[in-house]
N, C-alpha and C positions, 0 to 999 in steps of 0.2 A: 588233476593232471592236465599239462596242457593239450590242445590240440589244435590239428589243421587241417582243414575239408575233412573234419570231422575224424580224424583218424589219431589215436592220443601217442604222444611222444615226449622225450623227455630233454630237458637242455632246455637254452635260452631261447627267448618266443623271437619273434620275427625283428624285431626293432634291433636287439642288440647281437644276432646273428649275423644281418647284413651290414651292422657298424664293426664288427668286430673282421667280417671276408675284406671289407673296403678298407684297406691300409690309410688311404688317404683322410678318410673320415675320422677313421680311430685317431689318428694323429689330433686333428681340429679337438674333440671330444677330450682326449688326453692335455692337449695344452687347456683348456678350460678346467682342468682337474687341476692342476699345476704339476702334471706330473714329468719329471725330466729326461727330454729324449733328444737325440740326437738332432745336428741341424738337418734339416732338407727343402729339397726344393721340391715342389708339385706340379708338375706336366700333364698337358691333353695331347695329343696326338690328331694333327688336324687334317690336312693333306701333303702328298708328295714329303718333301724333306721341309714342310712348316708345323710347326707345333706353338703348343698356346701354353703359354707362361703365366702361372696362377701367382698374384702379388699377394703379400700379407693380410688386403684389404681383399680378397678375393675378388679383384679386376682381373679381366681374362686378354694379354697381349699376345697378337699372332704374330710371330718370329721364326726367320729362317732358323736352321738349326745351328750355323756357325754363330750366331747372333747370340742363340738360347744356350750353349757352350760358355758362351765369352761370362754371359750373368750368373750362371751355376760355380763357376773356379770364380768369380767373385766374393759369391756368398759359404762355397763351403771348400775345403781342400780334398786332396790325394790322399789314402783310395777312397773312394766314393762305391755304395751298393747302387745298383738301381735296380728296381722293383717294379713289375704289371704291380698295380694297385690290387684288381682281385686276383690273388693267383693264390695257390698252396702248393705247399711240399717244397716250396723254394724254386718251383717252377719256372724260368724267365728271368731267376734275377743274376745277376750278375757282378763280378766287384770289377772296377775302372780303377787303373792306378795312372795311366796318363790320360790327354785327350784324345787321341787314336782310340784308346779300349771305351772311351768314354763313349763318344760316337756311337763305336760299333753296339756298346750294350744298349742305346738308346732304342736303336732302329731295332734291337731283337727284342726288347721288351713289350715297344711296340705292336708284334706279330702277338701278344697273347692279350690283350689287352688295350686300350685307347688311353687310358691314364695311368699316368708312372709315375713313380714317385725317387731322388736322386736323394739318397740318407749319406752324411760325415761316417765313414768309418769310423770305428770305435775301436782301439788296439784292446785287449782282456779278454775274461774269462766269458763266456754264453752260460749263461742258468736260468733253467727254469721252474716254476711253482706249479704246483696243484691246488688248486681251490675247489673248494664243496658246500651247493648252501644257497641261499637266498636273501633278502632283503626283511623278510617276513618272522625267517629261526632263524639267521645269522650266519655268518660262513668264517668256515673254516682254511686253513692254509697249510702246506706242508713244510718241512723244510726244504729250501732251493735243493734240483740235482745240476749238475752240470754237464754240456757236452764238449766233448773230446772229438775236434771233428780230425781225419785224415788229411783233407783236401785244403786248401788256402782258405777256406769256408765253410760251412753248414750246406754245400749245395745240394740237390737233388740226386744229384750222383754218390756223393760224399752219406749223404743220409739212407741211402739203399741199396747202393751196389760195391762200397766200400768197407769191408770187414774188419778196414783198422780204425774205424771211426767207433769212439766208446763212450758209453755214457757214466756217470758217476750218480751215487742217490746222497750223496752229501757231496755239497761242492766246496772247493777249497777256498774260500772267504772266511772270514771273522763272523764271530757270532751275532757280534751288531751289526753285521752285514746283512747275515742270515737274518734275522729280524725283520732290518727295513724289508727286505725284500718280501718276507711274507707279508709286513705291512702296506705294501704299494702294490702287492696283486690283488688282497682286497679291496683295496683303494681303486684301481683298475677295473675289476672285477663290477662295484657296484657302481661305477663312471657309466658303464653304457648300459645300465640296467640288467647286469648279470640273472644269470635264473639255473641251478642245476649245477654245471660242470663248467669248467674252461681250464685253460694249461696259457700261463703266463708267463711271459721271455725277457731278458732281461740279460744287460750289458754290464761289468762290473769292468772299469778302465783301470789299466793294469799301473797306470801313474799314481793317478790321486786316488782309487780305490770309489771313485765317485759311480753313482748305480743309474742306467741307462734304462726306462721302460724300452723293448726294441716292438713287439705287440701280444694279439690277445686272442688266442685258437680256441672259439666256444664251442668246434664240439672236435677235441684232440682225441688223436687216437685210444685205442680201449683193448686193442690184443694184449695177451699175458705178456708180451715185452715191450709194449709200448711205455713210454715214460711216466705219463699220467698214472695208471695204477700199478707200477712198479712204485712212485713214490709215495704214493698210500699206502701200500707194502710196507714201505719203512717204517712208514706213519703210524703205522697199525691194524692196517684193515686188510685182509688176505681178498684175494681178487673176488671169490663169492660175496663176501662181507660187502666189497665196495660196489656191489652191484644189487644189494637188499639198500646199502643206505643212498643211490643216486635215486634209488625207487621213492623209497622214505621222504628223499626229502621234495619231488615231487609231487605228492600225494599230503604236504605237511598241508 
């Protein structure tokens, strides 16, 4: 079993915990996988109303902000999310459907975080997988569930204070759907040196039916209604069951 300052715990060691909290990294790491995500652009946050513009070559240009606007609707369209880099629970992020909301989500993402990341919306469905397992005995996947969010989004409000937001444990895709996608969470999963647990997300574009990694939660929630082992539920494993085999399979 793994441990830190000597105290043992269970989940992904330290390497692929702060790849998988860093949005911006997971992304880098994902694109070397070849896995297909949406376009964005990667921001620092430098002083006053300048920010530094991260190129493909990861060259860092300091840009006023109406400057760093102009090159973002260059490279990606309306709506646009933007994201603190480390955040959870959807914290900070925000959707821009013109350049006023655009702006404004910059400078609030800002406040939680110094790097932000600006992702192409994706019109469809949000689903996500459960994965179980290691590099060592192999991992496992469930089938995708999907969320049902209330709000214009998955926001933070929408995910805890909104009653009519619902999750699904089979989502409404195709079977070869349902496939890839357990195929690209393990694929995902062993990218950043997975270990133990994670809950993997995932954009299905309601056009071409094409499958969006969106990222990669290594230690998701584990309450009796959290989705992680509600979808091992489906899967098979009743919530005690999944908590002998996280043990299991740390101790393999």
């Amino acid at each position: 079993m793994l441990e830190l300052f000597g105290i043992k715990y269970i989940g992904c060691k330290v390497l692929a915990s702060s790849v998988g909290m860093d949005k911006a990294y997971t992304k880098m790491i994902f694109e070397k996988a070849k896995l297909n995500q949406a376009k964005y652009v990667y921001i620092k946050k430098y002083e006053g109303d300048k920010f530094i513009y991260i190129d493909e070559n990861l060259d860092e240009h300091k840009l006023d902000l109406e400057d760093l606007v102009k090159i973002v609707e260059n490279k990606i369209k309306y709506p646009m999310f933007v994201k603190p880099s480390n955040s959870g629970s959807s914290v900070g992020v925000n959707k821009a459907k013109t350049q006023e909301e655009l702006i404004k989500s910059i400078k609030n993402a800002a406040e939680f975080d110094s790097k932000i990341l600006i992702e192409q919306g994706i019109i469809g469905k949000e689903v996500e997988c459960a994965v179980l397992g290691n590099g060592q005995i192999g991992v496992i996947a469930t089938k995708p569930g999907e969320i049902l969010a209330a709000g214009d989004f998955y926001s933070f409000d929408s995910k805890y204070n909104d009653e009519n937001s619902k999750t699904l444990l089979e989502a409404r895709i195709t079977e070869e759907q349902k496939q890839e996608v357990r195929e690209l969470a393990i694929k995902a999963f062993n990218a950043i040196d997975g270990n133990g647990l994670s809950r993997v997300d995932f954009f299905v574009e309601e056009e071409t039916g094409k499958i969006y990694i969106n990222e990669i939660n290594t230690m998701p929630g584990f309450t009796s209604i959290s989705m992680f082992p509600k979808l091992f539920e489906a899967y098979g494993y009743t919530y005690s069951e999944l908590l002998d085999k996280v043990i299991e399979v740390e101790l393999a």
